[in-house]
LOLUMGU-62281 format. One record per residue (C-alpha): residue in one letter; y, x negated, z negated. Coordinates in nm, 4 decimals, padded with zeros to 6 digits. Each point is the difference from the previous one (the first is absolute). Layout:
REM LOLUMGU-62281
- aa;y;x;z
- A;Y;X;Z
...
END
This chain:
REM LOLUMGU-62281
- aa;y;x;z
- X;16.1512;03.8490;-18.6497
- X;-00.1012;00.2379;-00.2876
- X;-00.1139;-00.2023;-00.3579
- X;-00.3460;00.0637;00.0546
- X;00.0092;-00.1722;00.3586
- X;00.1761;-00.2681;-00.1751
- X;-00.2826;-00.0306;-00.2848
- X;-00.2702;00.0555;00.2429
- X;00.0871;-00.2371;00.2230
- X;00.0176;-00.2477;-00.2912
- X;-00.3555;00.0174;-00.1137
- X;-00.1365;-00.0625;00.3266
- X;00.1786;-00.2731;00.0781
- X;-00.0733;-00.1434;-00.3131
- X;-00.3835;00.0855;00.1185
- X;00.0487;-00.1329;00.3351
- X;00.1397;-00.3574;-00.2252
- X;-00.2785;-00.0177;-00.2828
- X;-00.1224;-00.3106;-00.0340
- X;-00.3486;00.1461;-00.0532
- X;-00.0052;00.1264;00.3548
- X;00.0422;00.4131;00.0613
- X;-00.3653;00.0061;00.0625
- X;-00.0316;-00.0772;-00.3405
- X;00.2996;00.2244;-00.1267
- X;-00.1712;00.2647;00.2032
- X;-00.3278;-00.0058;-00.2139
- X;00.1945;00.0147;-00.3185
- X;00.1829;00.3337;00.1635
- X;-00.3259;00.1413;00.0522
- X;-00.1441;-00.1239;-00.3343
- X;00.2711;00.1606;-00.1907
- X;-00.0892;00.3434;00.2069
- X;-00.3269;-00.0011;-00.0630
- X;00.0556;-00.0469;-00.4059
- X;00.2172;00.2727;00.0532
- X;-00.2188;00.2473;00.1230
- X;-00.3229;-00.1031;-00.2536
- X;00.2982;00.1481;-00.2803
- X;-00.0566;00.3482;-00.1847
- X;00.3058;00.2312;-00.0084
- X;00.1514;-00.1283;-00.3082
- X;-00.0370;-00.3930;00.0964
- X;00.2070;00.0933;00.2861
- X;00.3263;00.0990;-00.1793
- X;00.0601;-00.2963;-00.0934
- X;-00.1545;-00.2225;00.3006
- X;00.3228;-00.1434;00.1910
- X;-00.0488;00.1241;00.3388
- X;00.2039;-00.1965;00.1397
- X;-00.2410;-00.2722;-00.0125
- X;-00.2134;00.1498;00.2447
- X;00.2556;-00.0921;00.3056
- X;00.1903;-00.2651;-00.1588
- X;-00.1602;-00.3203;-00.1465
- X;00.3157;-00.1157;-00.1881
- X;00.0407;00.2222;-00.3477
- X;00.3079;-00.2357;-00.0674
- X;00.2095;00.1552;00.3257
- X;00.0813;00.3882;-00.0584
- X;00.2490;00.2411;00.0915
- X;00.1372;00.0724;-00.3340
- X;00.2277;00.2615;00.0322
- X;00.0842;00.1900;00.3182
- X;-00.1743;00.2452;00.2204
- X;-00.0683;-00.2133;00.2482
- X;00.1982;00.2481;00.2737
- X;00.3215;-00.1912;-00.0512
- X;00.1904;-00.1463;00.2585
- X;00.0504;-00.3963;-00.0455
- X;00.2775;-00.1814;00.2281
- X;00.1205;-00.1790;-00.3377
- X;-00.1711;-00.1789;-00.2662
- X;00.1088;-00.2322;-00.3291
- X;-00.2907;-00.2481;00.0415
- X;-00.0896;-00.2333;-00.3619
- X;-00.2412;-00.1954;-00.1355
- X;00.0787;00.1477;-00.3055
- X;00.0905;00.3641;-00.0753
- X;00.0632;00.0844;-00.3583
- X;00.2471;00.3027;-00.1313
- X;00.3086;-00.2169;00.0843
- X;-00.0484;-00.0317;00.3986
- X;-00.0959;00.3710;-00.0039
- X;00.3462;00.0312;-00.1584
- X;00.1247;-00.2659;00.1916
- X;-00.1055;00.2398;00.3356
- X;00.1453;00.2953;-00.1674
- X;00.3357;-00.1513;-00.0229
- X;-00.0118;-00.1097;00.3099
- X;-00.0780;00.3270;00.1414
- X;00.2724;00.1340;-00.1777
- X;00.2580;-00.2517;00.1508
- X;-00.1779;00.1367;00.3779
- X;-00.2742;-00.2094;00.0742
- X;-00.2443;00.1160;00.1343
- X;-00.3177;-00.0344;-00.1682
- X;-00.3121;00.2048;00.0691
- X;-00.2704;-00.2403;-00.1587
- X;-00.0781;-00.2259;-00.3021
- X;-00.2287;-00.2738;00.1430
- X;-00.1373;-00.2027;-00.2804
- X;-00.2342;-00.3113;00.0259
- X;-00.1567;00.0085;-00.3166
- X;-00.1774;00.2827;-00.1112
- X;00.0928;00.2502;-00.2411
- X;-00.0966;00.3530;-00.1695
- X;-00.3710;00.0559;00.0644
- X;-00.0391;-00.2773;00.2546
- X;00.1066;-00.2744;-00.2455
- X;-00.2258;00.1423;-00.2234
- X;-00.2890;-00.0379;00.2249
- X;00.1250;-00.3548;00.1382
- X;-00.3376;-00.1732;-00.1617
- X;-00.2012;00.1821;00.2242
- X;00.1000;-00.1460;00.3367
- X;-00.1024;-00.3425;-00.1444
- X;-00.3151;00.0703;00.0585
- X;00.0480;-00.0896;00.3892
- X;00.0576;-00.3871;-00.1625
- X;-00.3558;-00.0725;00.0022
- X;-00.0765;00.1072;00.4030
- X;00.3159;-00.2336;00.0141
- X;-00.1739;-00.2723;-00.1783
- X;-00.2907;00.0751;00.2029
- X;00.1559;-00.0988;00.3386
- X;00.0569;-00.3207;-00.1232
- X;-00.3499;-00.0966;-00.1065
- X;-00.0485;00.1048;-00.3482
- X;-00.2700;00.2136;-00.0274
- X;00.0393;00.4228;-00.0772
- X;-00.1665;-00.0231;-00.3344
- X;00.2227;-00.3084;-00.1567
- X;00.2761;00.1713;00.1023
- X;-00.0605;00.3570;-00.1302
- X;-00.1611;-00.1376;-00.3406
- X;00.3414;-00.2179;-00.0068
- X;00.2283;00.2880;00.0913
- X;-00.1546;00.3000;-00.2668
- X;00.1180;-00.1776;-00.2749
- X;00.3542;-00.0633;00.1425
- X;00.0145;00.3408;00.1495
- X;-00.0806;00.1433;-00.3354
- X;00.2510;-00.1755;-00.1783
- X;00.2752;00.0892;00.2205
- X;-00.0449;00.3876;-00.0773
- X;00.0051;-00.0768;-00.3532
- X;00.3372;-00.1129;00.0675
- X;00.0950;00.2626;00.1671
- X;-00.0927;00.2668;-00.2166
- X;00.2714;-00.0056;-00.2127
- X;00.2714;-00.0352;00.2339
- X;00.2599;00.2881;00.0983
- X;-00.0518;00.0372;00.3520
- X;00.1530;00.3150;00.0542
- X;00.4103;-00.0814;-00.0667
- X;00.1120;-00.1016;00.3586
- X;-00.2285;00.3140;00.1318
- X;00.1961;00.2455;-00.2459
- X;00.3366;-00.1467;00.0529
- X;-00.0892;00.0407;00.4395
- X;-00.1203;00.3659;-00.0972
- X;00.2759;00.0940;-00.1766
- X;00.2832;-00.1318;00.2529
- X;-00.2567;00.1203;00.2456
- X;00.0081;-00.2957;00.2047
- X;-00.3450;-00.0730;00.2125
- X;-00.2003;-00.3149;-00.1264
- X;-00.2534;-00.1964;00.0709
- X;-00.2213;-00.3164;-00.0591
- X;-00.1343;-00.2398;00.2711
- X;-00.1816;-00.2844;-00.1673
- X;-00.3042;-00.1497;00.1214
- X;00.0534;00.1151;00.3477
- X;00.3471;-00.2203;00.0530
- X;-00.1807;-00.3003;-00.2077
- X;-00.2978;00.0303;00.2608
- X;00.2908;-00.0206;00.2672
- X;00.0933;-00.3234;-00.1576
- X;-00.3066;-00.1631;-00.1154
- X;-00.1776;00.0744;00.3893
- X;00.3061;-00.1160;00.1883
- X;00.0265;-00.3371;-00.2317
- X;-00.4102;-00.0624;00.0028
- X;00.0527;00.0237;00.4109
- X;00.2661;-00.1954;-00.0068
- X;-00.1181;-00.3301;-00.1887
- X;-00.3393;00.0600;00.1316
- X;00.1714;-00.0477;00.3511
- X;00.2847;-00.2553;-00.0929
- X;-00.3276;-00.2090;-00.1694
- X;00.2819;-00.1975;-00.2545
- X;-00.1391;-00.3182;-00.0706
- X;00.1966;-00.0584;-00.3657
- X;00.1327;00.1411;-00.2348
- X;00.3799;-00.0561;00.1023
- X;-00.1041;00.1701;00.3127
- X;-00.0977;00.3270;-00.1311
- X;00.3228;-00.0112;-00.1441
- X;00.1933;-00.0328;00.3094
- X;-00.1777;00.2898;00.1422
- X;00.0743;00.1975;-00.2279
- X;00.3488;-00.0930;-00.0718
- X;00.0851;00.0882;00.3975
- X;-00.0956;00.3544;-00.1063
- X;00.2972;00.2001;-00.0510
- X;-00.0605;00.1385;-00.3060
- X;-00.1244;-00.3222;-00.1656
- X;00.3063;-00.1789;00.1569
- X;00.2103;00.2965;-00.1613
- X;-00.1908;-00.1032;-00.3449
- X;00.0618;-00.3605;00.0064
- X;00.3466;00.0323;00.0771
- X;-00.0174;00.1996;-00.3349
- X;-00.1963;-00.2642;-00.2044
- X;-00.2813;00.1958;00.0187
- X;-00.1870;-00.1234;00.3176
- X;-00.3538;-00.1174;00.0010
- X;-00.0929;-00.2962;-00.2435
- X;-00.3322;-00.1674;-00.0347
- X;-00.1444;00.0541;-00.3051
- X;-00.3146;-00.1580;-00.0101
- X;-00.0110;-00.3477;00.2153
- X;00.2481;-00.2217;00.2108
- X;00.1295;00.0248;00.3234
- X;-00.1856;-00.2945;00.1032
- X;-00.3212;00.1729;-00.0728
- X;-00.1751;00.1704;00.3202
- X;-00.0416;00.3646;-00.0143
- X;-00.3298;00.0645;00.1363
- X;-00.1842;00.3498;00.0197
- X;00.2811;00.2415;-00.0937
- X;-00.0179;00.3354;-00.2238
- X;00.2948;00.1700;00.0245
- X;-00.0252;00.2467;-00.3398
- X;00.2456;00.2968;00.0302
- X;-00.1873;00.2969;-00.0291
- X;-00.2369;00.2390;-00.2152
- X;00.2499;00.1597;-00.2325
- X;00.0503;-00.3007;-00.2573
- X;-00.1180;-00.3592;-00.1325
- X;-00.3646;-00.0140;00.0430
- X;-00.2576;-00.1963;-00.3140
- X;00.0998;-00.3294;-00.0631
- X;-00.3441;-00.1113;00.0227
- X;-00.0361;00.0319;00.3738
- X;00.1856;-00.3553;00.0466
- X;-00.3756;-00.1775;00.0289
- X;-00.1906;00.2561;00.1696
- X;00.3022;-00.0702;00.2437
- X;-00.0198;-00.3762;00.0495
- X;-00.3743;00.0614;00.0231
- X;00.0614;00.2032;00.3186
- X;00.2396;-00.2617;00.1191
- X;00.3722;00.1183;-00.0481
- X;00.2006;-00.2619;-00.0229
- X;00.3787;00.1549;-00.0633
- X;00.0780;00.3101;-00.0810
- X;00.3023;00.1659;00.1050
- X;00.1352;00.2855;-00.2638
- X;00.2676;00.2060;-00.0741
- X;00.0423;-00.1195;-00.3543
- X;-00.2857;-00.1481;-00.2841
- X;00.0200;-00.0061;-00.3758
- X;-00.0591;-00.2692;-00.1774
- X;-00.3322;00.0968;-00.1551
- X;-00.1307;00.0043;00.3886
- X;00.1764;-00.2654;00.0943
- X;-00.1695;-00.2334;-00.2649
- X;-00.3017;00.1106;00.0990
- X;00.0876;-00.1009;00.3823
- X;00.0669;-00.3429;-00.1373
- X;-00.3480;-00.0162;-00.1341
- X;-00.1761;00.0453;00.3642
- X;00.3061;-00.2152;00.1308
- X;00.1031;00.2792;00.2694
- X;00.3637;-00.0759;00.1163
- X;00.1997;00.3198;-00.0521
- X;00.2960;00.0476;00.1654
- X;00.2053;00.3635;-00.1126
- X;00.1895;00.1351;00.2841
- X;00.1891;00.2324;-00.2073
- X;-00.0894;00.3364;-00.1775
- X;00.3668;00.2345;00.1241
- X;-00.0015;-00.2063;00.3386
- X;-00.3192;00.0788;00.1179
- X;-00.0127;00.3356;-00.1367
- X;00.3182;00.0731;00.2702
- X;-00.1902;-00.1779;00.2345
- X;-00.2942;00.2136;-00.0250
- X;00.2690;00.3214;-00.0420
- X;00.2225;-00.1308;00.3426
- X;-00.3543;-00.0028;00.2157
- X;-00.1103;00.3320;-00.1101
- X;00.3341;00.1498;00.0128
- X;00.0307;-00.1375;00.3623
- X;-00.3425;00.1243;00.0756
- X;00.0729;00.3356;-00.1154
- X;00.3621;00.0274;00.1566
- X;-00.0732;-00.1671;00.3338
- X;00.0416;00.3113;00.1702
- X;00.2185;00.1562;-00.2247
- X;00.4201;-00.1271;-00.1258
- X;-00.0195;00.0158;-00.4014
- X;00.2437;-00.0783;-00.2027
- X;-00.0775;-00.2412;-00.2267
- X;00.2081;-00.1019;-00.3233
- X;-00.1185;-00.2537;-00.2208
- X;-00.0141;-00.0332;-00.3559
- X;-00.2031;-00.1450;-00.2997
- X;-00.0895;-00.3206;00.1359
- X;-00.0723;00.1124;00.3416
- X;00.1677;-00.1956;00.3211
- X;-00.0804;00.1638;00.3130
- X;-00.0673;-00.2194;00.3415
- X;-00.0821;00.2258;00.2788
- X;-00.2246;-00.1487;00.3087
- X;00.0334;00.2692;00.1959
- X;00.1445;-00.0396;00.3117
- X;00.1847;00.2840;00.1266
- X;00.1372;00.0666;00.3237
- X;00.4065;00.1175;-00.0214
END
C-alpha cells in the first residue's frame, strides 16, 4: 500500500463513521466544491483544495509524495521533533520505518483544526437541539479557538520530517469518529442502566482496561455510580472542546450522561449547573481506540507494521488467518 492509499482510505472511513451521517458529509463535499468554483483566479491560490474531497482540514499528508510504499509505520498520538528523531534513530539502528503516523494534527492541519468543529453542531443536532442553538453556540467557540491558534508554531515537527525526509502524516477526526461511532453503538445497544455500569463497559475495552491498569482509566466526573445513566452522548469528535454553554441546550434535548474523552473544568462546572452526569473515558485511551479501529480498517487486507510511540498502545481486532 502506497501513502496515499493509506491516507485515502483514512478519510473515507472516517466518512463512512461520522456521526452526522455521510449523507450529510456528502453535502458539505459538494458545498465546499461549489464555493470553490464561484472563486476568481486569485481567491483560488490560496483556497485549500483539499477540502473539496476531504471534509477533515485537521488530517493531511504533511510531507511525502504520496507514491511511497508503507509496510511500516511509527504510529503516536503525539508527534513533535523528538519522535521524528526518535524514528530517525531508529532507522539508523535498522528499523524499518517508512511512515510517521501522528494523531494529532500538525503543520497546516493543526492550524486549521478549528474548522472541523464546525461538524459539532449537526452533532448536537442528532440529539435534539435544534441547528440554530447550536451554530449561534459554536461561532463564538469556533472563533476563539483560531485565535489561539494563530500564534502557535505549527510547522517544527513538519520541518524536522522534511529534513530527515521521513513521510508524515495526521489522522485526527477520522480515528476519533472511529471511536466516538463504535462507543455511541455500543451503549446505545448495551442500554447501561447506571452509572457504575457504563463503567464496566468500558473498562472491558482493551484499551480502557490498558488505562486503568495505568491509573488513568475512566473516572466519573460529574455524578455517582448509583446514579442511572439515561440517554447517552458519547462526545469524542469535531476537532476540540466545543462552547461551554451547550450544557442546557443539552439537558433540554434530553441527554442525560455524557461520555468524553476528557473536560476542563470551566465545562465541567457548567455541566454541574444542568446536573448532567459526566463520566471521562480518557483523552490518550480513546484517541488509540479510535487510531486501533481505523488502523485495522485500513490494514485489513494489508500486514503493516506498526510501532508505537507517544502515548499510543496498539490492540489489533483483526483476525487473520496463519
Amino acid at each position: 500500500m502506497n501513502l496515499r492509499n493509506f491516507y485515502n482510505k483514512a478519510i473515507e472511513t472516517g466518512i463512512q463513521n461520522d456521526p452526522r451521517g455521510k449523507d450529510v458529509v456528502i453535502r458539505e463535499l459538494k458545498r465546499k466544491k461549489k464555493q470553490y468554483e464561484t472563486l476568481n483566479e486569485d481567491e483560488r491560490e490560496f483556497y485549500d483544495k483539499e477540502s473539496i474531497k476531504n471534509p477533515y482540514p485537521d488530517s493531511r499528508i504533511l510531507y511525502g509524495s504520496g507514491e511511497e510504499n508503507v509496510q511500516s509505520i511509527l504510529v503516536g498520538i503525539d508527534i513533535d521533533v523528538g519522535e521524528i528523531l526518535l524514528a530517525e534513530t531508529l532507522r539508523s539502528k535498522g528499523k524499518k520505518i517508512d511512515l510517521i503516523l501522528s494523531h494529532h494534527p500538525s503543520g497546516r492541519a493543526y492550524a486549521d483544526l478549528y474548522t472541523v468543529m464546525q461538524m459539532q453542531s449537526d452533532i448536537l443536532n442528532t440529539f435534539g437541539v435544534p441547528i440554530n442553538v447550536a451554530e449561534g453556540l459554536m461561532e463564538n467557540r469556533i472563533k476563539e479557538v483560531e485565535r489561539k491558534l494563530m500564534p502557535v508554531n505549527h510547522s517544527r515537527a513538519v520541518d524536522a520530517a522534511r529534513l530527515l525526509d521521513i513521510p508524515f502524516i495526521c489522522i485526527h477526526t477520522p480515528a476519533d469518529n472511529m471511536v466516538a461511532s463504535y462507543l455511541q453503538k455500543l451503549l446505545d445497544n448495551d442500554k447501561p442502566y447506571l452509572l457504575s455500569d457504563v463503567l464496566d463497559i468500558l473498562r472491558n475495552i482493551p484499551e480502557y482496561k490498558y488505562a486503568s491498569a495505568n491509573n488513568v482509566g475512566p473516572k466519573i466526573v460529574l455524578g455517582t455510580k448509583e446514579r442511572k445513566a439515561g440517554k447517552i452522548f458519547v462526545d469524542m469528535t469535531g476537532g476540540t472542546e466545543g462552547a461551554k454553554d451547550i450544557f442546557e441546550s443539552l439537558t433540554n434535548s434530553g441527554v442525560n450522561t455524557i461520555v468524553g474523552m476528557h473536560i476542563s473544568e470551566e465545562h465541567r462546572k457548567e455541566a454541574e449547573k444542568q446536573h448532567i452526569n459526566v463520566i471521562v473515558a480518557g483523552h490518550i485511551s480513546s484517541d488509540s481506540l479510535g487510531l486501533n479501529l481505523l488502523i485495522d480498517e485500513i490494514t485489513k487486507d494489508d500486514s503493516i507494521d506498526i510501532i508505537e510511540c507517544s502515548g499510543f498502545k496498539r490492540f489489533s481486532r483483526i483476525s487473520r488467518a496463519d
